[in-house]
DSSP file (Angstrom, degrees, kcal/mol; ACC not computed):
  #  RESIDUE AA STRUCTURE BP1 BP2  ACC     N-H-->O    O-->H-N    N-H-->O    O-->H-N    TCO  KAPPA ALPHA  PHI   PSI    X-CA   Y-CA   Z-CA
    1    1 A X     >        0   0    0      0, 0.0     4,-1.8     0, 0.0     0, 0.0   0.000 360.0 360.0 360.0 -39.1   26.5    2.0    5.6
    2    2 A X  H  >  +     0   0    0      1,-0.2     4,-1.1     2,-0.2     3,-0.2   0.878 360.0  49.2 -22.3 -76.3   24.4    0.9    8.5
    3    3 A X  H  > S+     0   0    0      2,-0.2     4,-2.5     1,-0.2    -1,-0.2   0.596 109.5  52.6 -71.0 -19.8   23.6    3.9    9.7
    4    4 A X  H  > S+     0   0    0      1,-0.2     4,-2.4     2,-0.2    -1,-0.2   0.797 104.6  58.5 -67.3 -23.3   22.5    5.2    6.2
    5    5 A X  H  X S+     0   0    0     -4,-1.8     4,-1.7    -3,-0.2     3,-0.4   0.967 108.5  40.0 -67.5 -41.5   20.3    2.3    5.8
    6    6 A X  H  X S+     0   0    0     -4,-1.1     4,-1.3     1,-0.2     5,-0.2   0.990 116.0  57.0 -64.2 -59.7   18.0    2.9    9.1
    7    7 A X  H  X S+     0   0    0     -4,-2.5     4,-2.4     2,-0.2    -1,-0.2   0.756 112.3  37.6 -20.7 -50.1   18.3    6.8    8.0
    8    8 A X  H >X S+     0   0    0     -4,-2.4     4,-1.7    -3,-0.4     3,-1.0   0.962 122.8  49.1 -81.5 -74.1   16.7    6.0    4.1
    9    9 A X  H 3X S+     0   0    0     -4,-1.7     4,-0.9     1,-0.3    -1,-0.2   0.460 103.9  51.4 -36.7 -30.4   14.3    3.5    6.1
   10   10 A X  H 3X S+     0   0    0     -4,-1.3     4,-1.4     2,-0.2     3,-0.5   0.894 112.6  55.2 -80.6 -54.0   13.1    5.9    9.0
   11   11 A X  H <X S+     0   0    0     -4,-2.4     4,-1.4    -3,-1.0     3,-0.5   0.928 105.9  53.7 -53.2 -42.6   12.2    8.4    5.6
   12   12 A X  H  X S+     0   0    0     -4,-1.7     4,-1.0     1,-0.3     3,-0.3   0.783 106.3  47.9 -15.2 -75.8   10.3    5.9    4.3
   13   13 A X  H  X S+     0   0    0     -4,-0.9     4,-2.9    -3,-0.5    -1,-0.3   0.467 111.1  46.4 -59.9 -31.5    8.4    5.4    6.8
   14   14 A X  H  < S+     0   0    0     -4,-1.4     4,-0.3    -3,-0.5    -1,-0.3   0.771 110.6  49.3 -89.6 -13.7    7.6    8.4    7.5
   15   15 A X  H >X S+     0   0    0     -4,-1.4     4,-2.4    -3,-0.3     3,-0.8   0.892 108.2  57.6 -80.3 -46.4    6.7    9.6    4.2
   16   16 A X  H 3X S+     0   0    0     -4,-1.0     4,-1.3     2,-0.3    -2,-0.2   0.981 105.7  55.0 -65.6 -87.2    4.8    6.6    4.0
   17   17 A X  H 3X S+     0   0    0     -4,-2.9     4,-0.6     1,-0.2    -1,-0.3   0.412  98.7  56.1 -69.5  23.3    3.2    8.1    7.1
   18   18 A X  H <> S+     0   0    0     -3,-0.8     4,-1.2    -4,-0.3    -2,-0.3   0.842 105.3  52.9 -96.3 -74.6    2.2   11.3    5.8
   19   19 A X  H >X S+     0   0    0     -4,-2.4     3,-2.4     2,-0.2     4,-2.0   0.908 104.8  55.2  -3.8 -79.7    0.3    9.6    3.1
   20   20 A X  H 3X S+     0   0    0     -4,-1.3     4,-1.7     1,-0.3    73,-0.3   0.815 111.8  44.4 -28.5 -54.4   -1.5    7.6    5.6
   21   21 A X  H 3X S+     0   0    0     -4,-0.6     4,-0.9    -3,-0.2    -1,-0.3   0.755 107.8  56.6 -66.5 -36.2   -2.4   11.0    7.2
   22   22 A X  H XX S+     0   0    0     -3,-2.4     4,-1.0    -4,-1.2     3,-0.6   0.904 107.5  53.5 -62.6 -59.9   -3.3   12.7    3.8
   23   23 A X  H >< S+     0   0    0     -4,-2.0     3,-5.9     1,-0.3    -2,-0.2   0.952 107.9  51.0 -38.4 -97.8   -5.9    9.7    3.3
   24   24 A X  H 3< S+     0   0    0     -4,-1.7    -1,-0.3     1,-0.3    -2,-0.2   0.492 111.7  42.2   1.6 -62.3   -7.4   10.3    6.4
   25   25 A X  H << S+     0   0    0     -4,-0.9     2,-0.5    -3,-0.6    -1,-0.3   0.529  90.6 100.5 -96.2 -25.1   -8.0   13.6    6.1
   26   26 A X  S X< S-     0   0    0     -3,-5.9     3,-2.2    -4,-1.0    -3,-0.0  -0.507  77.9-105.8 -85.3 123.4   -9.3   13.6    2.3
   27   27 A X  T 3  S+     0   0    0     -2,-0.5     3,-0.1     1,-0.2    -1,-0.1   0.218  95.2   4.1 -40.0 158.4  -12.9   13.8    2.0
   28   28 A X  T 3  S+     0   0    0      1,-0.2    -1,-0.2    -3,-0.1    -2,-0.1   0.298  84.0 148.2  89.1 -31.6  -14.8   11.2    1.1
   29   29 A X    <   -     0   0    0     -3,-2.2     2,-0.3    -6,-0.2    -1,-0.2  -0.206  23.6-174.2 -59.5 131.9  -11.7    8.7    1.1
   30   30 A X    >>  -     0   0    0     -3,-0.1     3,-1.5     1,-0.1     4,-1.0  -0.754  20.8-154.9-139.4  99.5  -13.1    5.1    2.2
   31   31 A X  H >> S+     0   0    0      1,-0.3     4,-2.2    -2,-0.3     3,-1.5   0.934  97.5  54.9 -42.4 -58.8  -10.4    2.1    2.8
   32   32 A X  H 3> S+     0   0    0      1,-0.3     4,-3.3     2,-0.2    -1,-0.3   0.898 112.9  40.1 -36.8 -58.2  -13.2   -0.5    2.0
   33   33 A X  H <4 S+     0   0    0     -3,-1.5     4,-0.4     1,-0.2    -1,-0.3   0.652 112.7  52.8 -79.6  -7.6  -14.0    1.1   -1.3
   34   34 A X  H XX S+     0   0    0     -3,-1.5     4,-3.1    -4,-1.0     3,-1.2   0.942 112.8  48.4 -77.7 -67.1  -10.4    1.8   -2.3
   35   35 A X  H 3X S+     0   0    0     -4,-2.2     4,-1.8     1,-0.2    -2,-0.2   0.926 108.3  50.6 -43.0 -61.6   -9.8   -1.9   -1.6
   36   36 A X  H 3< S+     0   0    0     -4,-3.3    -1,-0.2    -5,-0.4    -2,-0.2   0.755 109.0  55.3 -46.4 -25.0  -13.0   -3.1   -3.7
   37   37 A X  H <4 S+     0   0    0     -3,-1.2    -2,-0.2    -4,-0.4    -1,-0.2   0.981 113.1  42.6 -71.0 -59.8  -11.5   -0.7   -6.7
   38   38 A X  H  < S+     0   0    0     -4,-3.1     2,-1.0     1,-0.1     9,-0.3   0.684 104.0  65.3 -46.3 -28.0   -8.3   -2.7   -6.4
   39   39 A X     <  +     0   0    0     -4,-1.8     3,-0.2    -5,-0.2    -1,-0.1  -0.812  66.5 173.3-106.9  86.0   -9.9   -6.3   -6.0
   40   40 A X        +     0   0    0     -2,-1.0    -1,-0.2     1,-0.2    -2,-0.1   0.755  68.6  48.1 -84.5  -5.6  -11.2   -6.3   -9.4
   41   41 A X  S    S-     0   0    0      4,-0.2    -1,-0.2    -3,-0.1    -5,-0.0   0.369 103.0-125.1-103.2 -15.7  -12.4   -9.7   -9.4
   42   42 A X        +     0   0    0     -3,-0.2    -3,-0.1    -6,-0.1    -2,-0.1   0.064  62.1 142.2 100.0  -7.9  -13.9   -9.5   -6.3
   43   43 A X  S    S-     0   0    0      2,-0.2     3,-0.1     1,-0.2    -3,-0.0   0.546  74.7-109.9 -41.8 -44.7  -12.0  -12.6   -4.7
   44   44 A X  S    S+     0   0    0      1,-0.2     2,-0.3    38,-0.1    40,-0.2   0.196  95.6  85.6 143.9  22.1  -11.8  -10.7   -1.2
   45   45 A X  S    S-     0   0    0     38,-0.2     2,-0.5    39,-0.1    -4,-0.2  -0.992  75.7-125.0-146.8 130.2   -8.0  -10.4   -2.0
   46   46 A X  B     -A   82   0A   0     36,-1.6    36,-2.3    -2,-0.3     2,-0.3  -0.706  28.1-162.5 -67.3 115.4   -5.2   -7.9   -4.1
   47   47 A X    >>  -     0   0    0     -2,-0.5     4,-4.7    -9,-0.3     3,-4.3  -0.899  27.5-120.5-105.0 156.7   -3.3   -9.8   -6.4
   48   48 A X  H 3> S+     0   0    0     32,-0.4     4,-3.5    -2,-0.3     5,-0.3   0.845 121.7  52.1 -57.3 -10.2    0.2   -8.4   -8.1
   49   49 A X  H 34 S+     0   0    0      2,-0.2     4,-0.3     3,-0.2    -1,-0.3   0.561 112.5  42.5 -84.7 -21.6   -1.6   -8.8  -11.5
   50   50 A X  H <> S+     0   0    0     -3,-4.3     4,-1.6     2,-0.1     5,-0.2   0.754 113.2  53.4-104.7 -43.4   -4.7   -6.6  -10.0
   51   51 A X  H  X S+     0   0    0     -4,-4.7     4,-3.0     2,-0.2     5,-0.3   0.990 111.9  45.9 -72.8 -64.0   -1.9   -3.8   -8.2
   52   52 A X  H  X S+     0   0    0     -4,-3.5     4,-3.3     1,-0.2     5,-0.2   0.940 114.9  49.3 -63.4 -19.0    0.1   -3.3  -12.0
   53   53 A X  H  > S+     0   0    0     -5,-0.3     4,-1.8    -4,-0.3     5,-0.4   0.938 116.0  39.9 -55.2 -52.1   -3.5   -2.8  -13.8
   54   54 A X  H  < S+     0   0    0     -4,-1.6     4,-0.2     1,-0.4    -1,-0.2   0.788 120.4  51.4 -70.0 -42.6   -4.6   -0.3  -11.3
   55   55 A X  H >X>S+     0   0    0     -4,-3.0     5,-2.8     1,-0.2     3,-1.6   0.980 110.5  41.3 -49.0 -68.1   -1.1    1.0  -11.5
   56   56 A X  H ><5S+     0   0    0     -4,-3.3     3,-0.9    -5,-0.3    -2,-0.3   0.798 106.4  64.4 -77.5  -7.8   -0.6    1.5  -15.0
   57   57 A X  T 3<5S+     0   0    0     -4,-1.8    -1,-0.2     1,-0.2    -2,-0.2   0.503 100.1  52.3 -94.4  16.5   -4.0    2.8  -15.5
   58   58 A X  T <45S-     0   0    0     -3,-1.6    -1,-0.2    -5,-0.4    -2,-0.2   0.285 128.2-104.5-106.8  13.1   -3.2    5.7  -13.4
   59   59 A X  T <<5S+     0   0    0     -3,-0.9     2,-0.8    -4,-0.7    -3,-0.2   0.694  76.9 142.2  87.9  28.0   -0.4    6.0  -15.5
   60   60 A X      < -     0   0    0     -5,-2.8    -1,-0.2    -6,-0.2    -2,-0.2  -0.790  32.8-160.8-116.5  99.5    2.1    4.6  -12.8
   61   61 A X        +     0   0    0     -2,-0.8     2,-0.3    -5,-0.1    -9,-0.0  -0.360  14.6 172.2 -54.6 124.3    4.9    2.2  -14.4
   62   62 A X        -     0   0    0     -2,-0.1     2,-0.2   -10,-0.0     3,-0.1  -0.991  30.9-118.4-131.0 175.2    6.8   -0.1  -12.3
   63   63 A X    >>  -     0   0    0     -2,-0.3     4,-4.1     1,-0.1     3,-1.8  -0.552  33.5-109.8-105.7 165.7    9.2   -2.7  -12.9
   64   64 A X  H 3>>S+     0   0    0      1,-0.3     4,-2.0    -2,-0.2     5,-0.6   0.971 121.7  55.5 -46.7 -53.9    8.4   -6.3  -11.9
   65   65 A X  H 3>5S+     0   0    0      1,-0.3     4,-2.2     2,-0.2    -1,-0.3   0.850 113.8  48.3 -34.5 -40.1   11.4   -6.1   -8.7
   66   66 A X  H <>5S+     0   0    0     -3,-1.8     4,-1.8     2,-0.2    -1,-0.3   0.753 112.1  46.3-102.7 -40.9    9.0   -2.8   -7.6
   67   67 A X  H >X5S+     0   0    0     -4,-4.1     3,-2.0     2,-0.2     4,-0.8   0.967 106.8  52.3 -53.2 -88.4    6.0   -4.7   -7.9
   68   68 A X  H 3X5S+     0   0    0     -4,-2.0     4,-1.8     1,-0.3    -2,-0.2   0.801 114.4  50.1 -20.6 -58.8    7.2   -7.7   -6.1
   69   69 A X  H 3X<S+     0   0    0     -4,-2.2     4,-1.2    -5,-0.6    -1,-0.3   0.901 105.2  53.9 -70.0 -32.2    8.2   -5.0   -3.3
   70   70 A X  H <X S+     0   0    0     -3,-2.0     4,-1.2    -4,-1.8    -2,-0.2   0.944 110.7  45.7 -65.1 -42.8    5.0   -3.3   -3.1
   71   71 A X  H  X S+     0   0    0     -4,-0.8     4,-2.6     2,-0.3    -2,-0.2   0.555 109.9  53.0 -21.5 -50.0    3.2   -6.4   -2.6
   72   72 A X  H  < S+     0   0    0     -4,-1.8    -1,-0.2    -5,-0.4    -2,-0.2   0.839 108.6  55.0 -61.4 -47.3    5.8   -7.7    0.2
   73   73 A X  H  < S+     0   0    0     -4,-1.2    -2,-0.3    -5,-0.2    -3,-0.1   0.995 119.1  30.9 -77.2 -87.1    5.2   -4.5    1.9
   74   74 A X  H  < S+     0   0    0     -4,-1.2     2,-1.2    -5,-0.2    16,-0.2   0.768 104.2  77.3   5.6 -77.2    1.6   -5.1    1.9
   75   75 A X     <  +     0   0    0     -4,-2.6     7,-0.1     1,-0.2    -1,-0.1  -0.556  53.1 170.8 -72.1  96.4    1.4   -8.9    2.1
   76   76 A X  S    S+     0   0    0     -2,-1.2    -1,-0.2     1,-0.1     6,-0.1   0.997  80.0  50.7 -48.2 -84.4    2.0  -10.1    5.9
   77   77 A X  S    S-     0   0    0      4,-0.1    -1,-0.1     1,-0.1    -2,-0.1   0.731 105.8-128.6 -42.7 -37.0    1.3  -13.2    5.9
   78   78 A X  S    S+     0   0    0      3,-0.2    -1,-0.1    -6,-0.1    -6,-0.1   0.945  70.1 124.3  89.6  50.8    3.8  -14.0    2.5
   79   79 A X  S    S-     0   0    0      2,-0.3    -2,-0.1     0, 0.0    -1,-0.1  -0.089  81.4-112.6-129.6  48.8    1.0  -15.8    0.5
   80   80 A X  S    S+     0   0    0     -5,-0.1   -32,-0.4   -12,-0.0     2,-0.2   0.461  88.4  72.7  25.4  51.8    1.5  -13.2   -2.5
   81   81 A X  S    S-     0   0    0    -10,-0.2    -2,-0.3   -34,-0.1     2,-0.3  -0.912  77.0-115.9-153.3 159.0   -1.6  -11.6   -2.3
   82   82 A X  B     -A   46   0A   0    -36,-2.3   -36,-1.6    -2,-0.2     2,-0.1  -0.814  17.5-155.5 -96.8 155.9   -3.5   -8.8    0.2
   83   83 A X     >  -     0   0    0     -2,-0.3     4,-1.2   -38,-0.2     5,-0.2  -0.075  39.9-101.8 -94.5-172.4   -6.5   -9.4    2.2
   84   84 A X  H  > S+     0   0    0    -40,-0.2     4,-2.1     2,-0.2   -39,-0.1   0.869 121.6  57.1 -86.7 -48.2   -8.6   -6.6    3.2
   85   85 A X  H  > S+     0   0    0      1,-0.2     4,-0.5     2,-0.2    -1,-0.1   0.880 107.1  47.4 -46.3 -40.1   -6.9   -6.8    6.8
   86   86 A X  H  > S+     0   0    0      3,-0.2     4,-1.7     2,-0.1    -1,-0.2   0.896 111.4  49.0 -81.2 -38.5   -3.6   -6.4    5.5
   87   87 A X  H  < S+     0   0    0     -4,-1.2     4,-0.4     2,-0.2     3,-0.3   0.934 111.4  48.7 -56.9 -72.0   -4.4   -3.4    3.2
   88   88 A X  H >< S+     0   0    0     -4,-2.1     3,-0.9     1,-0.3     4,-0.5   0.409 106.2  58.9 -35.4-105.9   -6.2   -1.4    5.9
   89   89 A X  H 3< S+     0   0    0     -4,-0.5     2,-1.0     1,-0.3    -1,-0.3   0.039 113.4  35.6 -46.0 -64.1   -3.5   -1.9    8.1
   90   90 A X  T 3< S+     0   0    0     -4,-1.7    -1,-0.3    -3,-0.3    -2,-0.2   0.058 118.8  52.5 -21.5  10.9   -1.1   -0.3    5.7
   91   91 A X  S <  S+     0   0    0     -2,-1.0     2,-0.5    -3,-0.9    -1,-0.2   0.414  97.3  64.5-136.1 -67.5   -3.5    2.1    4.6
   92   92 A X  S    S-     0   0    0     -4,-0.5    -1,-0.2    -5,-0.3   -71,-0.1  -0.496  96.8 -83.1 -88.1 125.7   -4.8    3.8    7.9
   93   93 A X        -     0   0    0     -2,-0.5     4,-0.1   -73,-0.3    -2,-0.1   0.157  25.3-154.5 -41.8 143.5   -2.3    5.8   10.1
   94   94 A X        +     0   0    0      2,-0.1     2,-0.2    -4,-0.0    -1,-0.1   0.215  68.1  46.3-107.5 -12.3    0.0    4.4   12.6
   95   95 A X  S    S-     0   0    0    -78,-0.2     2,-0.3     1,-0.1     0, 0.0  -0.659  98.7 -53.1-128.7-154.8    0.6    7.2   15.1
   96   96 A X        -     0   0    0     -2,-0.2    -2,-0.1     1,-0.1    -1,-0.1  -0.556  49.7-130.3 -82.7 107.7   -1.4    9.8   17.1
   97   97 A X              0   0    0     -2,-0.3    -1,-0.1     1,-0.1   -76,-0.0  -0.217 360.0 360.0 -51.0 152.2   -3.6   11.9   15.1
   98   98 A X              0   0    0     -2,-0.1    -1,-0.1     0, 0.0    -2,-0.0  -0.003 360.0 360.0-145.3 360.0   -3.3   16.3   15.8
Protein backbone atom coordinates (compact mmCIF):
# COMPACT_ATOMS: atom_id res chain seq x y z
CA UNK A 1 0.00 0.00 0.00
CA UNK A 2 2.99 2.16 0.63
CA UNK A 3 4.59 1.67 -2.25
CA UNK A 4 1.39 2.41 -4.32
CA UNK A 5 0.92 5.58 -2.55
CA UNK A 6 4.50 7.23 -3.55
CA UNK A 7 3.71 5.51 -7.16
CA UNK A 8 0.04 7.60 -7.51
CA UNK A 9 1.98 10.56 -5.84
CA UNK A 10 5.20 10.53 -8.16
CA UNK A 11 2.24 10.64 -11.26
CA UNK A 12 0.86 13.49 -9.86
CA UNK A 13 3.51 15.25 -9.75
CA UNK A 14 4.61 14.80 -12.70
CA UNK A 15 1.53 15.33 -14.55
CA UNK A 16 1.30 18.28 -12.56
CA UNK A 17 4.64 18.98 -14.13
CA UNK A 18 3.73 18.71 -17.56
CA UNK A 19 1.11 21.29 -17.14
CA UNK A 20 3.62 23.55 -15.67
CA UNK A 21 5.66 23.01 -18.87
CA UNK A 22 2.50 23.42 -21.25
CA UNK A 23 2.02 26.98 -19.51
CA UNK A 24 5.39 27.93 -20.26
CA UNK A 25 5.39 27.21 -23.55
CA UNK A 26 1.85 28.64 -24.51
CA UNK A 27 1.93 31.91 -26.08
CA UNK A 28 1.01 34.74 -24.50
CA UNK A 29 0.43 32.85 -21.08
CA UNK A 30 1.33 35.44 -18.15
CA UNK A 31 1.30 34.07 -14.29
CA UNK A 32 0.60 37.75 -13.10
CA UNK A 33 -2.38 38.04 -15.27
CA UNK A 34 -3.71 34.50 -14.66
CA UNK A 35 -3.45 35.34 -11.00
CA UNK A 36 -5.32 38.86 -11.37
CA UNK A 37 -8.20 36.83 -13.34
CA UNK A 38 -8.43 34.59 -10.29
CA UNK A 39 -8.23 37.40 -7.53
CA UNK A 40 -11.38 38.88 -8.50
CA UNK A 41 -11.57 41.27 -5.76
CA UNK A 42 -8.33 42.43 -6.13
CA UNK A 43 -7.22 41.74 -2.37
CA UNK A 44 -3.64 40.62 -3.59
CA UNK A 45 -4.83 36.99 -2.49
CA UNK A 46 -7.01 33.61 -4.05
CA UNK A 47 -9.65 32.77 -1.93
CA UNK A 48 -11.57 29.11 -2.08
CA UNK A 49 -14.77 31.14 -2.83
CA UNK A 50 -12.75 33.02 -5.84
CA UNK A 51 -11.00 29.26 -7.06
CA UNK A 52 -14.96 27.46 -7.33
CA UNK A 53 -16.32 30.73 -9.32
CA UNK A 54 -13.46 30.64 -11.68
CA UNK A 55 -13.91 26.90 -11.62
CA UNK A 56 -17.36 26.51 -12.32
CA UNK A 57 -17.37 29.12 -14.90
CA UNK A 58 -15.15 27.15 -16.94
CA UNK A 59 -17.51 24.61 -16.47
CA UNK A 60 -15.26 22.68 -13.86
CA UNK A 61 -17.37 21.06 -10.86
CA UNK A 62 -15.71 20.12 -7.74
CA UNK A 63 -16.80 18.99 -4.56
CA UNK A 64 -16.08 21.03 -1.40
CA UNK A 65 -13.21 17.99 -0.09
CA UNK A 66 -11.57 18.80 -3.78
CA UNK A 67 -11.69 22.29 -3.26
CA UNK A 68 -10.28 22.27 0.17
CA UNK A 69 -7.37 20.12 -1.53
CA UNK A 70 -6.73 22.37 -4.32
CA UNK A 71 -6.24 25.17 -2.08
CA UNK A 72 -3.88 23.17 0.49
CA UNK A 73 -1.88 22.32 -2.47
CA UNK A 74 -1.56 25.88 -3.27
CA UNK A 75 -1.63 27.53 0.12
CA UNK A 76 1.93 27.11 1.93
CA UNK A 77 1.72 29.04 4.55
CA UNK A 78 -2.04 27.28 5.74
CA UNK A 79 -3.87 30.68 6.10
CA UNK A 80 -6.65 29.45 3.56
CA UNK A 81 -5.95 31.62 0.90
CA UNK A 82 -3.03 32.09 -1.98
CA UNK A 83 -0.73 34.97 -2.30
CA UNK A 84 0.73 35.72 -5.57
CA UNK A 85 4.07 34.02 -4.34
CA UNK A 86 2.44 30.90 -3.59
CA UNK A 87 0.52 30.67 -6.90
CA UNK A 88 3.60 31.39 -9.16
CA UNK A 89 5.46 28.93 -7.34
CA UNK A 90 2.97 26.25 -8.23
CA UNK A 91 2.33 27.56 -11.49
CA UNK A 92 5.90 27.92 -13.08
CA UNK A 93 8.04 24.70 -13.72
CA UNK A 94 10.10 22.98 -11.27
CA UNK A 95 12.79 21.18 -13.31
CA UNK A 96 15.19 21.87 -16.18
CA UNK A 97 13.63 23.22 -19.17
CA UNK A 98 14.70 21.14 -22.99
Amino acid sequence: MFLSTIRSHFTVEENAEMLRKRLGRRPGFNVHEAFQAIDRDSNGYITRTELRNILGENRVYVSEKELQLLVQRFDRNNDSRVSYAEFMEEIITKGPSK
